[in-house]
DOKOLGU-313740 format. One record per residue (C-alpha): y negated, z, x; residue number from 1. Coordinates in nm, 4 decimals. Example, Ala and Ser with C-alpha at 12.3 -4.5 7.8 and 13.67 -1.06 7.14 Angstrom:
REM residues 2
+----------+----------+----------+-----+
|       yy |       zz |       xx |  nr |
+----------+----------+----------+-----+
|   0.4500 |   0.7800 |   1.2300 |   1 |
|   0.1060 |   0.7140 |   1.3670 |   2 |
+----------+----------+----------+-----+
END
This chain:
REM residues 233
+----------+----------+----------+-----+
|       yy |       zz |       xx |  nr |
+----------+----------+----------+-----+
|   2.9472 |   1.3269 |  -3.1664 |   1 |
|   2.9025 |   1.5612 |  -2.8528 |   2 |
|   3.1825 |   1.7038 |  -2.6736 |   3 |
|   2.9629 |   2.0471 |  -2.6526 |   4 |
|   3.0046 |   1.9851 |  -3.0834 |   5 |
|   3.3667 |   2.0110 |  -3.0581 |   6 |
|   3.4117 |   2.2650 |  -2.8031 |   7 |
|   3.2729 |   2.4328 |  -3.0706 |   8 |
|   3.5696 |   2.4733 |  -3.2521 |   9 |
|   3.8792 |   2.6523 |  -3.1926 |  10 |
|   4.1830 |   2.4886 |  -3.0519 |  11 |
|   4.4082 |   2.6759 |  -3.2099 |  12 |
|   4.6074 |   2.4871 |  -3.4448 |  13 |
|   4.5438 |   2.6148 |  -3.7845 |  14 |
|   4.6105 |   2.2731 |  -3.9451 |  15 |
|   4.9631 |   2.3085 |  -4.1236 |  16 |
|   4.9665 |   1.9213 |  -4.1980 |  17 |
|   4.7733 |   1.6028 |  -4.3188 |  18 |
|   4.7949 |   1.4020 |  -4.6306 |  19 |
|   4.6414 |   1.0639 |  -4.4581 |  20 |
|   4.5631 |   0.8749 |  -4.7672 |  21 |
|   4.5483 |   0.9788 |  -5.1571 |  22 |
|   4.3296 |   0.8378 |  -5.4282 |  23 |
|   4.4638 |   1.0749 |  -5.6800 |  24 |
|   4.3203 |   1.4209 |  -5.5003 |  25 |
|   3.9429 |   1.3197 |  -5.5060 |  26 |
|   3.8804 |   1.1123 |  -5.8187 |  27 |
|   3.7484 |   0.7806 |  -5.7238 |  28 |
|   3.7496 |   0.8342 |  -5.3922 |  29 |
|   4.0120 |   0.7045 |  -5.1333 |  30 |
|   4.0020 |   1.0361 |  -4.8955 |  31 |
|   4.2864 |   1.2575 |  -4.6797 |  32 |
|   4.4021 |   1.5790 |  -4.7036 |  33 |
|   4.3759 |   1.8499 |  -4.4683 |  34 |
|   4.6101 |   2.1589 |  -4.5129 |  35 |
|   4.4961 |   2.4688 |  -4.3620 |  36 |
|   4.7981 |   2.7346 |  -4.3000 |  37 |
|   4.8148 |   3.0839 |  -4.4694 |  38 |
|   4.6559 |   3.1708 |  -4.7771 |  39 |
|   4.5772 |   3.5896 |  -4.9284 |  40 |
|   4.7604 |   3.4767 |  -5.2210 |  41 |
|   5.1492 |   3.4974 |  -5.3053 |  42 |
|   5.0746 |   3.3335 |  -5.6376 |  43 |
|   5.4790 |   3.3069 |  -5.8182 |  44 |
|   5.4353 |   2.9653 |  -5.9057 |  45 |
|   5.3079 |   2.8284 |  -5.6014 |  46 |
|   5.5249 |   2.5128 |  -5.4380 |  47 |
|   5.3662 |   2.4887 |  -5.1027 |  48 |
|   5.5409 |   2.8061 |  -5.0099 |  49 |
|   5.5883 |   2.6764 |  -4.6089 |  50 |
|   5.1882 |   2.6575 |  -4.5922 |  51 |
|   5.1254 |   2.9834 |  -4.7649 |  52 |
|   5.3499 |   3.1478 |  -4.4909 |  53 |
|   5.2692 |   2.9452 |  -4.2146 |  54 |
|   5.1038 |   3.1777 |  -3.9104 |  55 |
|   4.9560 |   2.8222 |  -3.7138 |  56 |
|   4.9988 |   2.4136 |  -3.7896 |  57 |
|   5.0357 |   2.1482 |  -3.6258 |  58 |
|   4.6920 |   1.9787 |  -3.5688 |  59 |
|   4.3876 |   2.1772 |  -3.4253 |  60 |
|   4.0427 |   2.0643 |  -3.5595 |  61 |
|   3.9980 |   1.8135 |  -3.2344 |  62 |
|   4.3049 |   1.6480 |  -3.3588 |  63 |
|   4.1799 |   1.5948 |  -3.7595 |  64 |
|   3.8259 |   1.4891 |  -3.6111 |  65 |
|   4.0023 |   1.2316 |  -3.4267 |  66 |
|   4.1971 |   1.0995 |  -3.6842 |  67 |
|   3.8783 |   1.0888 |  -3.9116 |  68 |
|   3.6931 |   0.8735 |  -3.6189 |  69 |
|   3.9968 |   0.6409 |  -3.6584 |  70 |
|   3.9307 |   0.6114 |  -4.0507 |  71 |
|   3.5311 |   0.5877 |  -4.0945 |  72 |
|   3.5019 |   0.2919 |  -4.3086 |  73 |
|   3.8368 |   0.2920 |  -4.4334 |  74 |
|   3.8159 |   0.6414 |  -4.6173 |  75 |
|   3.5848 |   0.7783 |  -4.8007 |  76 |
|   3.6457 |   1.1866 |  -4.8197 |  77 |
|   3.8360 |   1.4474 |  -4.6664 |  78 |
|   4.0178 |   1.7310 |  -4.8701 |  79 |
|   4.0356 |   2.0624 |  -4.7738 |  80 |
|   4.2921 |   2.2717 |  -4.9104 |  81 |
|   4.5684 |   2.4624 |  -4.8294 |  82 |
|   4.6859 |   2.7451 |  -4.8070 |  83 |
|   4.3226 |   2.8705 |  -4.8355 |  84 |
|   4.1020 |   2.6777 |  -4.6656 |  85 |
|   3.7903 |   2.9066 |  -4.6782 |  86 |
|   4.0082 |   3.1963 |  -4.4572 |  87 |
|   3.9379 |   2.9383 |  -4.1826 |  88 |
|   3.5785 |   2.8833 |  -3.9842 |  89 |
|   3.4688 |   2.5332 |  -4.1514 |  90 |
|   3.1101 |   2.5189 |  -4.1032 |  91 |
|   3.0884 |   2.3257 |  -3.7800 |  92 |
|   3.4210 |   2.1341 |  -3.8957 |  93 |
|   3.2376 |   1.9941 |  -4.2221 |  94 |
|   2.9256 |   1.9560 |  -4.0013 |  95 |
|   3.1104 |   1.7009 |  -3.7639 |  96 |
|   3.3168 |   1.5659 |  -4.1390 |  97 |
|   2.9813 |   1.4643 |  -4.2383 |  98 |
|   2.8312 |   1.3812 |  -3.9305 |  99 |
|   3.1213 |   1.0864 |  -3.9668 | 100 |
|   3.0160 |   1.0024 |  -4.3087 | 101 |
|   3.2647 |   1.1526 |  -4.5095 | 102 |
|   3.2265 |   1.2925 |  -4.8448 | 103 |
|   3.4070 |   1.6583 |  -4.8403 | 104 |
|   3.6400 |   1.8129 |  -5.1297 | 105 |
|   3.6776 |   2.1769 |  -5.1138 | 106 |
|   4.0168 |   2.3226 |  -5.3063 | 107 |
|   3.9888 |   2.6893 |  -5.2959 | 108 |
|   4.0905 |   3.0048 |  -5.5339 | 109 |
|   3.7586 |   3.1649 |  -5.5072 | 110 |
|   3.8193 |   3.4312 |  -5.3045 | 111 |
|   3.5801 |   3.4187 |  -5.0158 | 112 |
|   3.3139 |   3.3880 |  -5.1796 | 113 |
|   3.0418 |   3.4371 |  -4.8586 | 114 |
|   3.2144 |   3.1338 |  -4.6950 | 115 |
|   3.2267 |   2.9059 |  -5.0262 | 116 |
|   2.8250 |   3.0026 |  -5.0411 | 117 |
|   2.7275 |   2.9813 |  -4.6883 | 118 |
|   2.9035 |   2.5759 |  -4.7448 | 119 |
|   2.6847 |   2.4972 |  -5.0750 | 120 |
|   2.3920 |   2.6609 |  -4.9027 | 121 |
|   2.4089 |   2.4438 |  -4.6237 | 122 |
|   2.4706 |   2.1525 |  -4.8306 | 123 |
|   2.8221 |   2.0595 |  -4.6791 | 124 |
|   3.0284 |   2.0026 |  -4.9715 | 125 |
|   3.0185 |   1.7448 |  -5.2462 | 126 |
|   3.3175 |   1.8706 |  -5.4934 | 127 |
|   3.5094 |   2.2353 |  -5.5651 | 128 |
|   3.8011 |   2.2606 |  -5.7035 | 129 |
|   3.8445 |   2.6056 |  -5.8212 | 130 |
|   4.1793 |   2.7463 |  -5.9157 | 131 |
|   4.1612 |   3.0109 |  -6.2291 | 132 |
|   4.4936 |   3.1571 |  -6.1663 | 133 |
|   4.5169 |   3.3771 |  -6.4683 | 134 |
|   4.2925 |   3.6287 |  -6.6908 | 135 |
|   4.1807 |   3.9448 |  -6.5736 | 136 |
|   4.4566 |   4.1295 |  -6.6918 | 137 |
|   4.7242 |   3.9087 |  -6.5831 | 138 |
|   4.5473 |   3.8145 |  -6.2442 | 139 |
|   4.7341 |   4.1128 |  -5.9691 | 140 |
|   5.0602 |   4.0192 |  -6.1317 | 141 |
|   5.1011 |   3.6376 |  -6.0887 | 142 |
|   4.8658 |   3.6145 |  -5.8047 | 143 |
|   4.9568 |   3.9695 |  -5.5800 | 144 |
|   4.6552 |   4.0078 |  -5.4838 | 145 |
|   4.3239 |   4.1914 |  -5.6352 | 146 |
|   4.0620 |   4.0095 |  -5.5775 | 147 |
|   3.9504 |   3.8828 |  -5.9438 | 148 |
|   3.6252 |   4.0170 |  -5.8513 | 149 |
|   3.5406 |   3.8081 |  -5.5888 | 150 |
|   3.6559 |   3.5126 |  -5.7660 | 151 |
|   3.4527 |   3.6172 |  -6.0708 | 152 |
|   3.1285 |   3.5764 |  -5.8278 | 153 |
|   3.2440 |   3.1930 |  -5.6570 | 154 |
|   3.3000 |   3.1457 |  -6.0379 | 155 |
|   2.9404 |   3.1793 |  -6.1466 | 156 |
|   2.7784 |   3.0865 |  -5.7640 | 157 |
|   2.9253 |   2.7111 |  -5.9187 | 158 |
|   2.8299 |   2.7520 |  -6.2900 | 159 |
|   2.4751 |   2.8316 |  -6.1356 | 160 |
|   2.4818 |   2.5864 |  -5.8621 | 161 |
|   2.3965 |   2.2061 |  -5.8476 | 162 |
|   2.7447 |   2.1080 |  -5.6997 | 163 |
|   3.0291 |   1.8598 |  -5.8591 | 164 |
|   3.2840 |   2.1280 |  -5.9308 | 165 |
|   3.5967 |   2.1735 |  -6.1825 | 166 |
|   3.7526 |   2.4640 |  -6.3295 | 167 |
|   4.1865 |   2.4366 |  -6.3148 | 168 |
|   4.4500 |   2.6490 |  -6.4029 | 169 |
|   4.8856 |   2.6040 |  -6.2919 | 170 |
|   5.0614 |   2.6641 |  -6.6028 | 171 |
|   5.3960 |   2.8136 |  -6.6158 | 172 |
|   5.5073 |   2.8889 |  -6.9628 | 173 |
|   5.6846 |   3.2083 |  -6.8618 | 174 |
|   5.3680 |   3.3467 |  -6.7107 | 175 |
|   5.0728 |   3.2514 |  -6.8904 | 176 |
|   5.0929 |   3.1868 |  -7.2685 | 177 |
|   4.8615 |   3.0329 |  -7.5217 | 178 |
|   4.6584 |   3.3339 |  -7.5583 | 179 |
|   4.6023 |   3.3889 |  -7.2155 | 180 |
|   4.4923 |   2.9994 |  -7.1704 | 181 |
|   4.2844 |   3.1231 |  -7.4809 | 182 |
|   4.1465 |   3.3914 |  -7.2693 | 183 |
|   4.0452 |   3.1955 |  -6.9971 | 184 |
|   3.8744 |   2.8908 |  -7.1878 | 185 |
|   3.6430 |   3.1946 |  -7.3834 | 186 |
|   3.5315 |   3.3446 |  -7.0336 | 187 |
|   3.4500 |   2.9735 |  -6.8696 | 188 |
|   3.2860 |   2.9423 |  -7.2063 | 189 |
|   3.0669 |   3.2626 |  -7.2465 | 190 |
|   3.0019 |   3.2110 |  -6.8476 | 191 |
|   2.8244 |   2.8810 |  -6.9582 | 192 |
|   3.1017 |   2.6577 |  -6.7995 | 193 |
|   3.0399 |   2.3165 |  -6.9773 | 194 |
|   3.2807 |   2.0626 |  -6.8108 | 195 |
|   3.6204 |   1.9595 |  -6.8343 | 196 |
|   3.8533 |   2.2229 |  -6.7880 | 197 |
|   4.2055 |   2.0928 |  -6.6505 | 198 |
|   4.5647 |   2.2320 |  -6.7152 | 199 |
|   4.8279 |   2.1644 |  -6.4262 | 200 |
|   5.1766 |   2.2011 |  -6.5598 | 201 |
|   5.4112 |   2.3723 |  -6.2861 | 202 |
|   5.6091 |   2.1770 |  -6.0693 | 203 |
|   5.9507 |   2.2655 |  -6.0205 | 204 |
|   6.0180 |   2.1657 |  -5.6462 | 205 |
|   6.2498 |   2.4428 |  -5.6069 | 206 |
|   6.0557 |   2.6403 |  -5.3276 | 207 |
|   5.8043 |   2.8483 |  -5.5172 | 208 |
|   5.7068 |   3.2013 |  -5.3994 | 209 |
|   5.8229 |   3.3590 |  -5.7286 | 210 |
|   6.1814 |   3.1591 |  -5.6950 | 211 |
|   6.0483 |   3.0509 |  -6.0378 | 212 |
|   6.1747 |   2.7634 |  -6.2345 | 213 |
|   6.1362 |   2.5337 |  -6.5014 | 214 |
|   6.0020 |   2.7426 |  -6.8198 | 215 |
|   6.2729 |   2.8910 |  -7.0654 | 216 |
|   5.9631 |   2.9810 |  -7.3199 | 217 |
|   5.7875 |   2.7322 |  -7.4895 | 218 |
|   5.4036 |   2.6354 |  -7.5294 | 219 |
|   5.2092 |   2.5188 |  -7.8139 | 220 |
|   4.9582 |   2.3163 |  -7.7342 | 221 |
|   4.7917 |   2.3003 |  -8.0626 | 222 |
|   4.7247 |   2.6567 |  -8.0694 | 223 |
|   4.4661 |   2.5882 |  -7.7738 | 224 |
|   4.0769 |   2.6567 |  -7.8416 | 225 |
|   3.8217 |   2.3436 |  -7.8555 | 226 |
|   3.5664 |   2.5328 |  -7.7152 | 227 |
|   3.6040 |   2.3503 |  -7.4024 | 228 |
|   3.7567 |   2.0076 |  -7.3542 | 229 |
|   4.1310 |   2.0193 |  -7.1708 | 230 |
|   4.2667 |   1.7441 |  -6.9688 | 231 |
|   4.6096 |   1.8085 |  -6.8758 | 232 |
|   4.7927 |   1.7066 |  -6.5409 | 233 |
+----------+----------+----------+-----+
END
C-alpha cells in the first residue's frame, strides 16, 4: 500500500472505537469492528448513546489501516458500523480494506443512500446490514429524524442488487407492537424481500437515547405473520 494511498484519507479521527475481534457480528467470519462517531439518528432505543453523540474518536483511518496490516491472515472481515458509518468518506478506506484482503460488512440505517450505492457500484462491500427502524408511520417518532424516504430507496437498491444483505429491526415492546412488526414484514414482502428477516430484542444497558427501559407492555409472538421467516436475537 502507497503512502500517496493513505494520504488520501483524512487524519481526523472520526473512529469512536474498535471491536478487535468478534465472530458473532459477521456470521462465519472472524472480523473487527470499526465504530464511526455521530450518527443523523436519535433513535429512543439506541444503547450506543456515547457514539451517537460523539463529535471525533479516537483512531483516524491511518490508525485502523494499521491495525488491519497487523491482522491479515488472522482476520477475515472488517465491520463498519457506528454511529452511521456511511456519514463518513469510505471509498478509499474500503479500497485500502480490500486491498489487504479483507472481506467488508457494512451496518447502516439506510439513510445515505448515494454513498451505500456509490460502495455496491464499485464493488467494495460483501454484506449490509440494514436497520428497519419502524413503519412509515411510526418512523419520525422513534427514530427523530425524517428520512424514511431515503431509506425506502437503499431498501430496494439491495432487494434489486446482487449483494449478501439482511433486513433487522430493534424491538422494544413499548414502541413497536405486533402490528407494526406486521407492518413491516408485509412491506419487505410486497418489496420482494425473500430472506430471513431478524428481530433484535432491546437491550437494557441503561444509557439509551430515549432513557428507555425494559418493556412494561407485552408481545405476542404468535400473532407474527409467516410471510417471511423471523430469526430472533
Amino acid at each position: 500500500m502507497s503512502i500517496s494511498k493513505e494520504n488520501s484519507l483524512s487524519n481526523s479521527k472520526v473512529i469512536y472505537d474498535v471491536t478487535k475481534f468478534t465472530h458473532l457480528d459477521y456470521p462465519d467470519y472472524l472480523a473487527c469492528i470499526v465504530w464511526f462517531s455521530g450518527c443523523n439518528m436519535r433513535c429512543d432505543f439506541c444503547y450506543n448513546k456515547d457514539i451517537v453523540f460523539a463529535k471525533s474518536g479516537a483512531y483516524s483511518y491511518e490508525d485502523i489501516l494499521s491495525f488491519l496490516k497487523s491482522r491479515v491472515n488472522l482476520l477475515d472481515a472488517v465491520v463498519l458500523s457506528g454511529g452511521e458509518a456511511t456519514a463518513h468518506a469510505l471509498v478509499d478506506f474500503c479500497k485500502q480494506i480490500k486491498e489487504l484482503g479483507f472481506k467488508i460488512k457494512l451496518d447502516t440505517n439506510g439513510t445515505n443512500y448515494n454513498s451505500v450505492k456509490e460502495l455496491i457500484e464499485l464493488n467494495l462491500l460483501d454484506f449490509i446490514a440494514l436497520d428497519y427502524k419502524a413503519p412509515k408511520d411510526k418512523f419520525t417518532t422513534i427514530t427523530h429524524s425524517n428520512k424514511y424516504d431515503e431509506f425506502s430507496k437503499t431498501l430496494d437498491l439491495l432487494i434489486s442488487s446482487n449483494l449478501d444483505y439482511e433486513a433487522r429491526t430493534t424491538l422494544h415492546y413499548d414502541l413497536l407492537n405486533e402490528n407494526d412488526i406486521n407492518t413491516i414484514i408485509s412491506d419487505l414482502n410486497q418489496r420482494g424481500y425473500n430472506k430471513k428477516y431478524y428481530i433484535q430484542k432491546f437491550l437494557d444497558s441503561g444509557t439509551s437515547i430515549g432513557n428507555i427501559s425494559s418493556p412494561s407492555n407485552s408481545f405476542n409472538e404468535s400473532l407474527l405473520s409467516n410471510d417471511l421467516e423471523i430469526v430472533w436475537r
